[in-house]
C-alpha positions, 0 to 999 in steps of 0.5 A, a space after each residue: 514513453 508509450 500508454 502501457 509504461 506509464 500504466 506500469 510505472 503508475 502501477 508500480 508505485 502502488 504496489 505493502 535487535 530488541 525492540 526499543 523502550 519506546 516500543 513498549 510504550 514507554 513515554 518519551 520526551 513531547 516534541 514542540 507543540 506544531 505550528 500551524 502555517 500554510 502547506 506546499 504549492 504541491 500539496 495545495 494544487 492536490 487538496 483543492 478545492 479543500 484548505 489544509 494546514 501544514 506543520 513539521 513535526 521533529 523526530 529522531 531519525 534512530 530511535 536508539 540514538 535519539 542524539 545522533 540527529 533528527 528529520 522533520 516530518 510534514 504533517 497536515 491538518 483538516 481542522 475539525 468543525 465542531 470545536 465544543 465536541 472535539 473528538 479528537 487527532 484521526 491520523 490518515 495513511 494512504 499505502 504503500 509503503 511510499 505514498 504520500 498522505 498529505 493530501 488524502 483527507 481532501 481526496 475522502 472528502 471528495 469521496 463522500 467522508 461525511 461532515 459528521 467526521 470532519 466536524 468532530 475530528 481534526 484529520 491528520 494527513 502525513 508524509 511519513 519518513 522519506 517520503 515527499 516533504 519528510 526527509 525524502 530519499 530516492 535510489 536514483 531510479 528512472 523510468 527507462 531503467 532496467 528496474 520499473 518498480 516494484 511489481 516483479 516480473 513474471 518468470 517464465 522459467 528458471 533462467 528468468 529468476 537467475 537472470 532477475 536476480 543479477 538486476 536486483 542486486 544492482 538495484 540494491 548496490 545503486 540504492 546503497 550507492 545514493 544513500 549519502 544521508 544514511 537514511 535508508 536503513 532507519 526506514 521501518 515500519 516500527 520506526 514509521 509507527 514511533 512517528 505517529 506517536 510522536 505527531 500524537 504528542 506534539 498535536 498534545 492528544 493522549 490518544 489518537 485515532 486511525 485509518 490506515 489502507 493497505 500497508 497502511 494497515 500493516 503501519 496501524 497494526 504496528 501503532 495499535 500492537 506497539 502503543 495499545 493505550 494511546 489507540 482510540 478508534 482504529 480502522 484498517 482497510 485492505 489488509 496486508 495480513 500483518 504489521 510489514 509484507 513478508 514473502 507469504 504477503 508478496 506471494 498472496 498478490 497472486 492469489 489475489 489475481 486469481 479471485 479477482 479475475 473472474 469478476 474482470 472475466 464476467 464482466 468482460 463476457 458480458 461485453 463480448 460484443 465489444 471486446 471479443 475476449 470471450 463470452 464466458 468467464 472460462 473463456 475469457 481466462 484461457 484467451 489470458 493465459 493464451 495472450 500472454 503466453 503468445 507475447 511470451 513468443 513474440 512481443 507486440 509494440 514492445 510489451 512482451 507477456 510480463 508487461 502484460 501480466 503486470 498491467 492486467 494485475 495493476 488494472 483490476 484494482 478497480 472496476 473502473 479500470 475494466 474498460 481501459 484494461 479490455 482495450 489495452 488486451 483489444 488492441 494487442 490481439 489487432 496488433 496495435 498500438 497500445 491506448 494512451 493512459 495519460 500524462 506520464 507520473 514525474 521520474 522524481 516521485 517514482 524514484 521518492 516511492 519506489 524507493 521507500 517501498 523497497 527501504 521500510 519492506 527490506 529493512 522490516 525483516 531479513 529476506 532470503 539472500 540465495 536464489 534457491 528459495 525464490 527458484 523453488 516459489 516461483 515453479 511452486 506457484 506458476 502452477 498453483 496460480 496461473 494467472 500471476 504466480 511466477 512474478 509475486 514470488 520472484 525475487 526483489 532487491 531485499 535479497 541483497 539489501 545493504 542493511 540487516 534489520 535493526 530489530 524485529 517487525 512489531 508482533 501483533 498484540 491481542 492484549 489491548 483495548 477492543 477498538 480496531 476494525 477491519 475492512 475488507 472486499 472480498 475481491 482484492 488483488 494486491 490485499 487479498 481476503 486472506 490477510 484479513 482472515 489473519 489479522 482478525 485471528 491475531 488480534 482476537 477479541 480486539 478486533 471485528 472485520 467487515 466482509 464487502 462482497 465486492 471487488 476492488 482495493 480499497 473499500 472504505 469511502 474508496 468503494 460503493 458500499 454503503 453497508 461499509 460505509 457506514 459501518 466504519 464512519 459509526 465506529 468512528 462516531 461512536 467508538 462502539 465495534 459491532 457486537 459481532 464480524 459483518 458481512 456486507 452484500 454486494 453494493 
């Protein structure tokens, strides 16, 4: 596996009838109250040096059978400190939907989480359903398949969605084929968020707070539309724009690219001396186009221009990415090998969160199941967006997926209490600014967004912010939202 695969599959792993009585916020039977052991050697290794609980937590795996059996999820706990003021349960939810959370309290502790937080909350790391230590299920993916994922490839033409369309359905028919437990078609985002009432109630809290990233805050808009009275303090950071990813939200990663690359572009110019991709912004936009319209022709070293495209989409997540995805474009241009990216991620864990991403994003809602749809958005925004639009509207396995959905996506809820607050740069590739400028407008008066003039996903701790920062960690002290929208310079 050459440095550009394993960019890729790393890349991919990140990319977010009636409903039931629990829903509308009806109280079900608690499970047993947790107990608190030791957690897996795994998630110890990824914690350390920081020292986390673990428990199982049981819930049913069909919300509207709740007899016909259960799944245990794990949970993780960093005790609060301050055991006189206890503030309470903060749950945590890294994205995805497939990644793994148990670990994530020790990752924003090394971030900067301030003491004061972890004093006074107990942070509550999970798996969330089918993924890693939660009932985990896989498809049977392999990272020498014909499917790498979840980003889609770029179409370069009508023939190229057609010829998409036959490897996702077999995609589909392969998921279908390993779900033995008949599990897949009962992970949801709806499901995922009757979960955490469930952790609320077996860690005996009435209320719990939240921090959600990127479709993690699709996951909290569920939990604060679906259960508004057992919400404390929610913050949601890189937003999807609503409580699942639809084709709209798909489509906005395009726009995402286009409002990033310039940042990557400038900076990139700025070290023309290095790099040679240019010495302007506009320069270095044409070389892109130029580059990948060339590995469209004649492949270099493997890589043909929808890797490329890909790999420079999954790259500018972060700014510290630059230099890696300067070199990666470098050696292309020489004809070169392709610069080591490290160790390859394990063919397991890619199988456990690709295939989640797929099951929660196709079982949330139904997907066009002919061609034509995906045909006509890819030639729309091949032209609209440049950079990356015929690979965010081209089509995925949901077009054939084995299970209609049980029950509509959460609607967003502006009635409740006024305690969620947005967090967003303005520069963010697979959460664009948009998706925040949509959910402050459905929740309304619920709900205030802090703004960063900033690029990268993930702003919260994740960024260098410290307007944001400590915006979101006062909110979470205080429970008093801004008395207006914030904006946030550039850090």
């Amino acid at each position: 596996m050459n440095g550009v695969t394993r960019t890729l599959a790393a890349l991919a792993a990140l990319a977010v009838g009636a409903a039931s009585a629990v829903a509308c916020g009806t109280e079900e039977p608690a499970p047993p109250p947790v107990a608190w052991g030791a957690c897996p050697d795994d998630v110890v290794a990824e914690a350390a040096p920081t020292l986390l609980d673990c428990a199982t937590v049981p819930v049913p795996l069909d919300y509207a059978d709740p007899g016909a059996g259960e799944i245990d999820l794990m949970i993780s706990r960093l005790a609060g400190q301050d055991r006189d003021k206890p503030r309470g349960t903060l749950m945590l939810n890294p994205g995805g939907p497939g990644g793994s959370g148990l670990a994530l309290s020790a990752l924003l502790v090394k971030r900067g989480l301030p003491a004061s937080v972890t004093d006074a909350y107990d942070v509550i790391g999970m798996d969330t359903r089918g993924i890693g230590h939660s009932a985990r299920v896989g498809c049977g993916f392999t990272l020498d398949g014909p499917y790498v994922g979840n980003l889609p490839p770029y179409a370069v033409d009508d023939a190229a969605v057609g010829a998409r369309a036959e490897v996702v359905r077999d995609v589909a028919r392969q998921c279908a084929e390993h779900d033995r437990d008949d599990r897949l078609r009962h992970l949801s985002t709806v499901n995922m968020a009757r979960d955490l009432d469930r952790i609320r109630a077996a860690l005996g809290q009435p209320k719990t707070s939240f921090l959600g990233y990127s479709y993690g805050s699709a996951l909290g808009a569920a939990y604060a539309s679906m259960f508004p009275d057992r919400t404390d303090r929610i913050v949601l950071d890189s937003i999807v724009g609503d409580t699942h990813l639809d084709r709209d939200g798909m489509r906005r990663y395009a726009l995402g690219m286009e409002e990033t690359f310039p940042h990557f572009a400038d900076w990139a110019a700025a070290r023309d001396d290095t790099y040679g991709l240019g010495r302007t912004r506009e320069e270095v936009r044409a070389a892109y186009l130029e580059q990948a319209a060339a590995l469209d022709r004649q492949p270099v070293q493997g890589l043909d221009g929808s890797v490329f495209r890909t790999a420079v989409f999954g790259l500018l997540f972060k700014e510290l990415q630059y230099p890696l995805l300067a070199e990666l474009w470098q050696s292309l241009r020489a004809g070169a090998a392709p610069p080591d990216t490290g160790p390859a991620p394990s063919a397991p864990a890619m199988d456990n969160s690709w295939t989640v991403y797929l099951a929660v994003t196709c079982n949330d809602l139904d997907w066009p199941e002919d061609v034509q749809p995906y045909r006509d958005a890819v030639a729309e925004d091949r032209e609209r967006y440049p950079l990356y639009g015929a690979a965010a509207a081209n089509i995925i396995p949901c077009a054939y997926w084995p299970h209609e959905p049980a029950e509509p996506p959460a609607a967003i809820s502006a009635e409740g209490p006024a305690n969620i607050l947005l967090v967003q740069n303005r520069r963010d590739v697979p959460t664009p600014y948009r998706g925040a400028e949509l959910l402050r407008e459905q929740f309304g008066d619920r709900a205030r967004l802090v703004s960063v003039d900033a690029a990268g996903h993930g702003a919260y701790l994740l960024g260098d912010s410290p307007c944001a920062n400590d915006t979101a960690t006062a909110f979470l002290l205080d429970g008093e939202l801004p008395a207006d929208d914030v904006t946030c310079p550039a850090p």
